[in-house]
C-alpha positions in Angstrom: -1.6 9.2 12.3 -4.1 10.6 10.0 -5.5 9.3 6.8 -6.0 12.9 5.5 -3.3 14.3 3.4 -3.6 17.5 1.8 -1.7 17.3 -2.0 -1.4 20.1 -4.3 -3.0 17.6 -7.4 -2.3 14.1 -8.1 1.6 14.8 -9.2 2.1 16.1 -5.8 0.7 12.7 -4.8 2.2 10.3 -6.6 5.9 12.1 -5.7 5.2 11.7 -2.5 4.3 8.2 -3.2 7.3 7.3 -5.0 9.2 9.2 -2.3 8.2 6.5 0.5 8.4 3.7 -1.7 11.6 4.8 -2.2 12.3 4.5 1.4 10.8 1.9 2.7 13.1 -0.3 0.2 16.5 1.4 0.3 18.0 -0.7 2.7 16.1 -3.6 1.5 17.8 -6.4 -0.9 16.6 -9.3 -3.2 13.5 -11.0 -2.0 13.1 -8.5 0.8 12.4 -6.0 -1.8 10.0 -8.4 -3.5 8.1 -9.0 0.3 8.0 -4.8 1.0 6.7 -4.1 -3.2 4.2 -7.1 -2.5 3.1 -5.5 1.0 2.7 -1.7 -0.9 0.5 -3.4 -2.9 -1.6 -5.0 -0.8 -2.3 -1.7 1.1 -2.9 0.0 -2.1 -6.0 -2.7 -2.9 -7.2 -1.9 1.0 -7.7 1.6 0.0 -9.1 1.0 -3.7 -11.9 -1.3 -1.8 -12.2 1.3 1.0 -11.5 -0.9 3.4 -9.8 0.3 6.5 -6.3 0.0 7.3 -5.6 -3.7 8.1 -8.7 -4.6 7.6 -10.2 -7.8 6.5 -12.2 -8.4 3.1 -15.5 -9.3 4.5 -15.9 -11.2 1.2 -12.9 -13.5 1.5 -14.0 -16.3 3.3 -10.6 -17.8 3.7 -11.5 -20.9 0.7 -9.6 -20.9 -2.4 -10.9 -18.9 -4.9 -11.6 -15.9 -2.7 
């Protein structure tokens, strides 16, 4: 799967956002819905620190306080 995705400007975007949000939770009830939101936005922090899918935080050393 690609991480290129050609949008026709950021309305296009964030409908197509809203669109697999949308999905992902609409079998989804209570907490479950909670866990998937909480997951979205972890990826969405991934890619606003450019770091690569899955990846790590090279900064978080695993102590408290990041």
């Amino acid at each position: 799967m690609s991480d290129e995705f050609h949008f026709n400007g950021e309305d296009d975007a964030k409908a197509e956002i809203r669109a697999a949000v949308r999905y992902l939770v609409k079998d989804a009830a209570g907490g479950d819905r909670g866990d998937i939101v909480r997951e979205i936005i972890a990826i969405v922090n991934e890619v606003a620190r450019g770091l690569p899918p899955g990846g790590e935080d090279p900064l978080d050393d695993g102590m408290p306080g990041g």
